[in-house]
C-alpha positions as CSV (number, residue, x, y, z in Angstrom):
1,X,41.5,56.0,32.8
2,X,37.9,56.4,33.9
3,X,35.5,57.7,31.1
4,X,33.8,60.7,32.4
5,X,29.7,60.6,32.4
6,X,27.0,62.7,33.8
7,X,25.3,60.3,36.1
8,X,25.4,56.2,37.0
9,X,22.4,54.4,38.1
10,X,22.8,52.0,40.3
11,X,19.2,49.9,40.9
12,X,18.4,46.8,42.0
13,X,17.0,45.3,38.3
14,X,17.0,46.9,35.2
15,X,13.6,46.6,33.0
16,X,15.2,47.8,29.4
17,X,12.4,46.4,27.8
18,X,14.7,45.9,24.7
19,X,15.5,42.9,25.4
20,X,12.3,41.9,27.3
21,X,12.9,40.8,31.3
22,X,14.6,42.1,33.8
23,X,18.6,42.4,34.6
24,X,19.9,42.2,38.3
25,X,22.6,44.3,39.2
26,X,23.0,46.8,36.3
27,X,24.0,49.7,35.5
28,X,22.5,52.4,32.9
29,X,25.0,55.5,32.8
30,X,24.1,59.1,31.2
31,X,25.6,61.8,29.8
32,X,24.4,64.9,28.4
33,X,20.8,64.1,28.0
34,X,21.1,60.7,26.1
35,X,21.6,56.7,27.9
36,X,25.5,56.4,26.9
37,X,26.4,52.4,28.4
38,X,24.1,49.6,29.8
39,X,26.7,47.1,32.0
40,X,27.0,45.6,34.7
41,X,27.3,47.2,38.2
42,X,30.8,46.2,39.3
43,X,32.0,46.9,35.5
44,X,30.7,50.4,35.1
45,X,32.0,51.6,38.5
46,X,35.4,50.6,37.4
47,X,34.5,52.4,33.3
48,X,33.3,55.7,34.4
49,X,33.8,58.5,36.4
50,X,30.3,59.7,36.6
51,X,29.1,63.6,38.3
52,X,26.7,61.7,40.1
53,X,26.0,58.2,41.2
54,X,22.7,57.1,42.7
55,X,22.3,54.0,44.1
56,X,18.5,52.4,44.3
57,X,18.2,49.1,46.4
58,X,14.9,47.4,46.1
59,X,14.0,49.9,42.6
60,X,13.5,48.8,39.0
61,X,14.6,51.5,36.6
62,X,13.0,51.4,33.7
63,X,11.7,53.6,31.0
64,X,9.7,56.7,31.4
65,X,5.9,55.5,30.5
66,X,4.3,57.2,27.5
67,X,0.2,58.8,28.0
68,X,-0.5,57.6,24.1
69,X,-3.8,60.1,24.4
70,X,-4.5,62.6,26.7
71,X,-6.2,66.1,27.1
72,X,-3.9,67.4,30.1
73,X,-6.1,71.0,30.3
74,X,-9.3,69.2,31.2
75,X,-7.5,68.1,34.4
76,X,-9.0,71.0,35.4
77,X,-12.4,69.6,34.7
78,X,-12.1,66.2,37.0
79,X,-14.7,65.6,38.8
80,X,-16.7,68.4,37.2
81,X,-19.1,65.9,35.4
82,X,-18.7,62.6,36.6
83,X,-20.8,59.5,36.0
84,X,-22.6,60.3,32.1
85,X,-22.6,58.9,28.8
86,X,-20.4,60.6,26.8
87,X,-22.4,62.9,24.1
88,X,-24.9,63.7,27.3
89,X,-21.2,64.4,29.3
90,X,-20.4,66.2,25.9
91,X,-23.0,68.1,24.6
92,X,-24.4,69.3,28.0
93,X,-21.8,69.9,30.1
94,X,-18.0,69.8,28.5
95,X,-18.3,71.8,25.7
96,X,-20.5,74.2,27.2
97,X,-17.8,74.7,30.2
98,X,-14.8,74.7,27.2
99,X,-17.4,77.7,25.2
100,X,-17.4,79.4,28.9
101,X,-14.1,79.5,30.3
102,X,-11.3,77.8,27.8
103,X,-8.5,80.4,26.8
104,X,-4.9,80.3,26.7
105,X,-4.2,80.9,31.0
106,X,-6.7,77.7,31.4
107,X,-5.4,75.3,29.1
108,X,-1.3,76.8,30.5
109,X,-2.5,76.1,33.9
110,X,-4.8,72.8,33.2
111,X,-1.5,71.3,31.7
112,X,1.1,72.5,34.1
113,X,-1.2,70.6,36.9
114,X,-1.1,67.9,34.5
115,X,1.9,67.2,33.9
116,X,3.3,67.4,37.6
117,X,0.5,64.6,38.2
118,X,1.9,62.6,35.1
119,X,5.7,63.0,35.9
120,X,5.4,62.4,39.8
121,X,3.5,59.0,38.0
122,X,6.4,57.7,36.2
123,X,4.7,59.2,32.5
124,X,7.4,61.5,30.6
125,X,5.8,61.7,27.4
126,X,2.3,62.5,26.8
127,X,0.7,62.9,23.2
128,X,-1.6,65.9,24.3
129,X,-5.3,67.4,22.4
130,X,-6.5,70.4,22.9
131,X,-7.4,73.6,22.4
132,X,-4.5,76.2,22.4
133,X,-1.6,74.5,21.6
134,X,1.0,76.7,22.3
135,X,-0.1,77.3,26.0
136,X,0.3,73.8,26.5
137,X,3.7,73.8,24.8
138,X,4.7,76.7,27.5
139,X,3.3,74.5,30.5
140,X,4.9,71.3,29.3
141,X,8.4,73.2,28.9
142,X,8.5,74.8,32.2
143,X,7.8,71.3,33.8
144,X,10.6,69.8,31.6
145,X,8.1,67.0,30.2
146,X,8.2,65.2,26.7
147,X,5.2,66.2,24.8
148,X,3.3,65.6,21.2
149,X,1.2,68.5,20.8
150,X,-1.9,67.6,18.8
151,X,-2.6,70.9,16.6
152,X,-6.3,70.5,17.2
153,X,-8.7,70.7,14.5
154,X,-12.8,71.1,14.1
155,X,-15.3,72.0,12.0
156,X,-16.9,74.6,14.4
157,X,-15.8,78.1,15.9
158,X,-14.1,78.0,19.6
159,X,-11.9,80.9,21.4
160,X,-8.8,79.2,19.6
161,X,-9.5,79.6,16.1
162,X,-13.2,80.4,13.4
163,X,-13.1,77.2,11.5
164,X,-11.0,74.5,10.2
165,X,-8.7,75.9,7.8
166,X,-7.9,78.6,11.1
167,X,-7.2,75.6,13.3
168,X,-4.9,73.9,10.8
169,X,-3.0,77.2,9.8
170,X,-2.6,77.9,13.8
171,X,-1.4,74.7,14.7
172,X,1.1,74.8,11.7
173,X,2.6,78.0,12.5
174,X,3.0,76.6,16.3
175,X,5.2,73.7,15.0
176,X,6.9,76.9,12.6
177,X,7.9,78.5,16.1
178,X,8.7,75.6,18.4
179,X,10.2,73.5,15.9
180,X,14.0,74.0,17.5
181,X,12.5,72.6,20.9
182,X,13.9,69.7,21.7
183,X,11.3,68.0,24.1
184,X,8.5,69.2,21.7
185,X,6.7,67.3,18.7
186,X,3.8,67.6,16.7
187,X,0.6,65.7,15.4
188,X,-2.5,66.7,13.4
189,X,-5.3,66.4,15.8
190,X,-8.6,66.1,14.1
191,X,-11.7,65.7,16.9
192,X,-13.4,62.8,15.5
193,X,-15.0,61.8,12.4
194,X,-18.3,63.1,13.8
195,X,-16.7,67.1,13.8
196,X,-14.7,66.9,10.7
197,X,-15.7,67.3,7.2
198,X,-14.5,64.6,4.3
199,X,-12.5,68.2,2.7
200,X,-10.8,68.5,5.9
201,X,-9.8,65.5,6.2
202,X,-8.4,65.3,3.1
203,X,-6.3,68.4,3.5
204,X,-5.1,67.3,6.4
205,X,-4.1,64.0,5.2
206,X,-2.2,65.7,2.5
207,X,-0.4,67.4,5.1
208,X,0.3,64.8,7.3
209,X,2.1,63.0,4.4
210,X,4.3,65.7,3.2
211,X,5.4,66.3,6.8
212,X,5.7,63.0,8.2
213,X,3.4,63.8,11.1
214,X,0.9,61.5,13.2
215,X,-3.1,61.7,13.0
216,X,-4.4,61.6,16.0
217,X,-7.8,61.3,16.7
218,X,-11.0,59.8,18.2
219,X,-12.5,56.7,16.3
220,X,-15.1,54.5,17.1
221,X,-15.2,55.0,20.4
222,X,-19.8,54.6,20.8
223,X,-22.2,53.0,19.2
224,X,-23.8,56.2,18.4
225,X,-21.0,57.5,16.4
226,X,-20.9,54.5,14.2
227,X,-24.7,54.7,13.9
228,X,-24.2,58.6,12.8
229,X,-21.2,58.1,10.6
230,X,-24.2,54.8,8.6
231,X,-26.8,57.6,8.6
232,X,-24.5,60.6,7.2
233,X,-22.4,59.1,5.0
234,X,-23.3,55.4,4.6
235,X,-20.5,53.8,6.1
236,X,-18.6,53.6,9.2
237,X,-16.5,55.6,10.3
238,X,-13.4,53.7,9.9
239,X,-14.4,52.5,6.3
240,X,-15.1,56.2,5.8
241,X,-11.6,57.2,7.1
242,X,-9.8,54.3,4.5
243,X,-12.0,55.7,1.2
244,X,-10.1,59.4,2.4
245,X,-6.5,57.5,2.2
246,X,-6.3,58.2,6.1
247,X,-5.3,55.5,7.2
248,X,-1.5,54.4,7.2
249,X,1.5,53.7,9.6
250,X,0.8,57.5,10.5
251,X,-2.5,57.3,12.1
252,X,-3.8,56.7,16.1
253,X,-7.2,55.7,16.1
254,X,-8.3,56.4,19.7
255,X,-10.4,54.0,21.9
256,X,-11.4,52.0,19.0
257,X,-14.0,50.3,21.1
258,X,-16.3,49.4,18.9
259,X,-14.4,47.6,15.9
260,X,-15.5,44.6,13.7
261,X,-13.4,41.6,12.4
262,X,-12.8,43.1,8.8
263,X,-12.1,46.8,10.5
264,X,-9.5,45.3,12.8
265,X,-7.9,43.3,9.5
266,X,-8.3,47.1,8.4
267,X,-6.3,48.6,11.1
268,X,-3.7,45.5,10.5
269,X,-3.1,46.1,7.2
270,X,-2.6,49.6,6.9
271,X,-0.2,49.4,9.8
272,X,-2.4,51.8,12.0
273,X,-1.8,51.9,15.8
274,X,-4.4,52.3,18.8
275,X,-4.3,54.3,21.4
276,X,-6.2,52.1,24.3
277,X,-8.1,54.1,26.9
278,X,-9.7,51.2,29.4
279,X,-10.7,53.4,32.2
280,X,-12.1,56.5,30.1
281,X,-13.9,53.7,28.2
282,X,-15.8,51.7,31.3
283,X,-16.1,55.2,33.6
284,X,-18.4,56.6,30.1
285,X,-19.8,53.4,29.6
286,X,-18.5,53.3,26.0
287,X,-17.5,49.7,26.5
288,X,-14.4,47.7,26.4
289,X,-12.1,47.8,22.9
290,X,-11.0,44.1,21.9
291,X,-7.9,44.3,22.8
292,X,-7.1,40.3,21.7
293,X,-8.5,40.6,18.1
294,X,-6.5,43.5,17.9
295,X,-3.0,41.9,19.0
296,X,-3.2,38.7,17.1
297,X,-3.9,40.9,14.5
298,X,-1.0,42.6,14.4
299,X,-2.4,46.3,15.5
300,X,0.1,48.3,17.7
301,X,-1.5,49.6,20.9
302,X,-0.3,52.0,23.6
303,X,-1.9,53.0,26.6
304,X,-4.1,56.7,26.9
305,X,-5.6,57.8,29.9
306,X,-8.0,60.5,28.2
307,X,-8.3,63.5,30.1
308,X,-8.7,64.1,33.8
309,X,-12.7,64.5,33.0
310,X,-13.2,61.8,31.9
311,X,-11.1,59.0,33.9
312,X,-10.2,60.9,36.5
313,X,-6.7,60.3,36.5
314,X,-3.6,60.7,34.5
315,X,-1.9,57.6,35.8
316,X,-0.6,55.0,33.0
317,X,0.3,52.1,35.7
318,X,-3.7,52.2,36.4
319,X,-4.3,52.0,32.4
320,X,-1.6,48.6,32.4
321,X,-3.4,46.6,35.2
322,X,-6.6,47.6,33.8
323,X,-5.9,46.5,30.1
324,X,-4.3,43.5,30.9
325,X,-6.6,42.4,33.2
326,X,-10.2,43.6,30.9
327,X,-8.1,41.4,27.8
328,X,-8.1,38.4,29.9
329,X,-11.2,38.5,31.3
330,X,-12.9,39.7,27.9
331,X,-10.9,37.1,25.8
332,X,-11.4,34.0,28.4
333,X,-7.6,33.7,28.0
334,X,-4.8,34.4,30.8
335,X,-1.9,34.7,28.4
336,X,-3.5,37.9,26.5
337,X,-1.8,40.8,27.2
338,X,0.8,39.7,29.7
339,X,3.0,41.5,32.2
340,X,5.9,42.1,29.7
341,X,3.8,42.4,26.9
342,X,1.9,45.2,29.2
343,X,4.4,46.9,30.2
344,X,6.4,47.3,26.5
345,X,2.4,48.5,24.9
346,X,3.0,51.5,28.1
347,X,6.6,52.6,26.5
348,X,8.3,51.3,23.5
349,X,4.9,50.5,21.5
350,X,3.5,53.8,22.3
351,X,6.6,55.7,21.3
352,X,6.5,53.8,17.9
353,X,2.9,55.3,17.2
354,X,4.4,58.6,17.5
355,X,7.4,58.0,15.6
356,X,9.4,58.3,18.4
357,X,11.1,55.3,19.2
358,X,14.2,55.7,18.2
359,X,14.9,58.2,21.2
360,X,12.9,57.1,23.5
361,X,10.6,53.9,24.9
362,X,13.6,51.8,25.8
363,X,17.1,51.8,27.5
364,X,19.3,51.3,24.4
365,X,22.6,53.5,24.4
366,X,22.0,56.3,22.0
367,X,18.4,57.2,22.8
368,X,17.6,60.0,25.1
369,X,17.3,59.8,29.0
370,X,14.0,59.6,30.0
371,X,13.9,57.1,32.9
372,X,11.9,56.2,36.2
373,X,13.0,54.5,39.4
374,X,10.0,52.3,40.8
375,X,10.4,51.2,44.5
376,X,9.5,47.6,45.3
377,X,10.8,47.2,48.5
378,X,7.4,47.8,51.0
379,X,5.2,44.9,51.9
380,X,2.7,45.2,49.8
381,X,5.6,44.2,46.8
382,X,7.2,41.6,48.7
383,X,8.4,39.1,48.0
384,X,9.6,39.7,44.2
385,X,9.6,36.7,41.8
386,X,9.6,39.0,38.8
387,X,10.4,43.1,38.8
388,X,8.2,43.0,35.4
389,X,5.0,41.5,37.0
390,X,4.8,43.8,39.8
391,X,5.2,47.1,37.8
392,X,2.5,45.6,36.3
393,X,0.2,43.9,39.1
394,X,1.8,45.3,42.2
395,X,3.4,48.4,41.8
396,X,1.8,51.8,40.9
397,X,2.5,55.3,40.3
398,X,2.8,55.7,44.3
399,X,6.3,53.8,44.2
400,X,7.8,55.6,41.4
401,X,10.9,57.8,43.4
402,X,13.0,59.2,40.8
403,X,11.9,60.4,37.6
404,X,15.0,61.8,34.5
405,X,13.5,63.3,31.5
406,X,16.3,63.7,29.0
407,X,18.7,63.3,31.7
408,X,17.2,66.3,33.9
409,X,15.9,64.8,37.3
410,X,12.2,65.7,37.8
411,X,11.3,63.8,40.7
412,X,13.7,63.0,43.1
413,X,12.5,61.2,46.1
414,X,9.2,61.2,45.5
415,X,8.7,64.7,45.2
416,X,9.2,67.0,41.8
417,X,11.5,69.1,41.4
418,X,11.3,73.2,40.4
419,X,7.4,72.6,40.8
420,X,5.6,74.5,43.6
421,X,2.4,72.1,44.9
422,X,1.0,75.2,46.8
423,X,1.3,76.9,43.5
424,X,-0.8,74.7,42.0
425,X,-3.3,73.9,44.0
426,X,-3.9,77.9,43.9
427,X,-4.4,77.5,40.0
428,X,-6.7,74.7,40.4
429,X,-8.6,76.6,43.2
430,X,-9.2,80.0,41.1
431,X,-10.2,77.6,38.2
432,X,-12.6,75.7,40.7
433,X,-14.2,78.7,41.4
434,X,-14.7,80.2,37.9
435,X,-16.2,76.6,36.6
436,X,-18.5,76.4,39.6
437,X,-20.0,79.9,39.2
């Protein structure tokens, strides 16, 4: 007798990434929420008896991609300040915008438009910083997207909290309130070495340990922060970060651009991941992280875009050409960074960072549904020698058609579901006007 199921996928090759490659004729099949059997076609038509079955000739299915750092509000700050460095594209013209206009109905509506852009993209989980976390909680839930919400921390006063024992104590009782929410994690979200004291640090390192939580946060990411960082405190600010006991398997160092040979042995060592914005990095003229050193190295890396101000998209498949391409071209070597290698740093190795790979990041029976269906069937992906290099090199987020987060269907056919586009564009206009004035 047939075993009943919630949905069978039916596509033309399946990218698992556990194992690596890609399997023909395969089927993944779903039930409530979680990936219940990987098999072949013919066998898991004749297993199950499934609510739904979708066929996808000339699609890879593969797993939902993971935005390892992002600010989804400031989406509503793209193209708001395009084309400066980034403490002149700070200090001038972000944070006096975030000082004018950030509240809770900005950063609810910043990450709802953010996170229709990332899902219809083929991204399911995004490990978010900002300012009022619980607005984007609400926004991230009502568009049924994965999310880490960074409990953002500062030195310095803002709308969301006085100081950094405020920010902290905020942020904790957020992850109090939405701890039963299944789509919903948390990390500690200090700014940047440059806006957090040494005591803060150290509290919230004593925090992150006793609740198993990530540190997230920006790290050598100019020349002008490490040249601070030498003139403050004597050291840089990654050697600064290791005297504190801050770095560990727990800690994202963002960007991480600007890294020497005995910091990346550093980063190594203490088992530390990165969180590799290319785009963000070139469009601020930070400069390009060394992306080889790092991998022979050992140091897990997943892909960020950094917020919509500052790249100007949310759009992960952009991030994996990019990366693998500027590692090549930066190293002198073609093998750095390859397709498959590329394309598991966009799911799997970004989940690990946020200690979330055991439900997600790859299609292993037993972790949770979060899937994409990427069309390679037009011209411009024809013919196909290997599904993994184009949804690498060919495809992008324009041929993702189907998108399952825990088993819910978010995009179907190339257009999301139980989001309104006319709705959103009006919150993007009414924002638009308020910035401008």
């Amino acid at each position: 007798m047939p075993i009943s199921a919630d949905l069978l996928l039916l596509p033309q090759w399946l990218v698992p990434i556990e194992p690596a490659g890609a399997l023909a004729d395969h089927a993944v099949v779903v039930k409530n929420g979680a990936i219940l059997d990987v098999l072949p076609g013919d066998t898991a038509r004749e297993r199950y008896a499934a609510g739904k079955t979708l066929e996808l000739p000339g699609q890879v299915l593969m797993p939902g991609l993971v935005n390892l750092h992002c600010h989804a509000a400031m989406t509503l700050m793209r193209g708001f300040a395009d084309d400066l460095p980034l403490m002149t594209w700070l200090n001038e013209h972000i944070w006096p915008a975030e000082k004018r206009h950030v509240s809770e109905a900005f950063v609810r509506d910043g990450s709802l438009i953010a996170a229709a852009e990332m899902l219809a993209g083929g991204v399911t989980t995004v490990n978010d910083m900002y300012f009022f976390p619980g607005a984007a909680a609400e926004a991230f839930l009502q568009a049924g997207m994965r999310a880490v919400l960074g409990m953002i921390v500062l030195e310095f006063p803002s709308a969301y909290a006085v100081d950094a024992d405020a920010y902290i104590a905020r942020g904790l009782d957020l992850r109090d309130a939405l701890k039963d929410e299944a789509l919903l994690s948390f990390a500690f979200a200090p700014h940047a070495p440059y806006t957090i004291s040494d005591a803060t640090f150290g509290h919230i390192n004593t925090l992150a340990e006793q609740l198993g939580l990530p540190i997230h946060t920006h790290i050598h990411e100019t020349t002008d922060e490490i040249a601070g960082s030498l003139k403050q405190y004597g050291v840089r600010p990654l050697e600064r970060l290791a005297r504190l006991g801050l770095l560990g398997p727990n800690f994202i160092g963002v960007h991480a651009v600007h890294l020497n040979e005995a910091e990346i042995d550093s980063l190594a060592t203490h088992g530390c991941h990165v969180g590799h914005c290319p785009t963000s990095n070139l469009k601020l003229a930070s400069g390009i992280a060394p992306v080889a050193a790092l991998r022979r190295a050992g140091v897990n890396l997943g892909f960020g875009t950094d917020g919509a101000a500052s790249n100007n998209r949310l759009d992960v498949f952009t991030e994996m050409r990019l990366g693998a391409l500027l590692a090549k071209g930066t190293s002198g070597d073609a093998a750095t960074l390859p397709a498959a290698a590329a394309l598991k740093t966009a799911t799997l190795d970004a989940a690990r960072a946020l200690n979330l790979d055991e439900i997600i990041g790859s299609i292993v029976p037993g972790k949770r549904a979060d899937l994409i269906a990427v069309d390679l069937s037009g011209p411009e992906c024809q013919p196909v020698f290997d599904p993994v290099s184009h949804l690498v090199y060919a495809a992008g987020r324009e041929h993702v058609t189907h998108v399952w987060v825990d088993g819910v269907m978010k995009l179907d056919h190339r257009r999301l579901v139980d989001q309104d586009p006319d709705d959103l564009a009006a919150r993007a206009g009414y924002w638009r006007s308020k910035l401008k004035g």
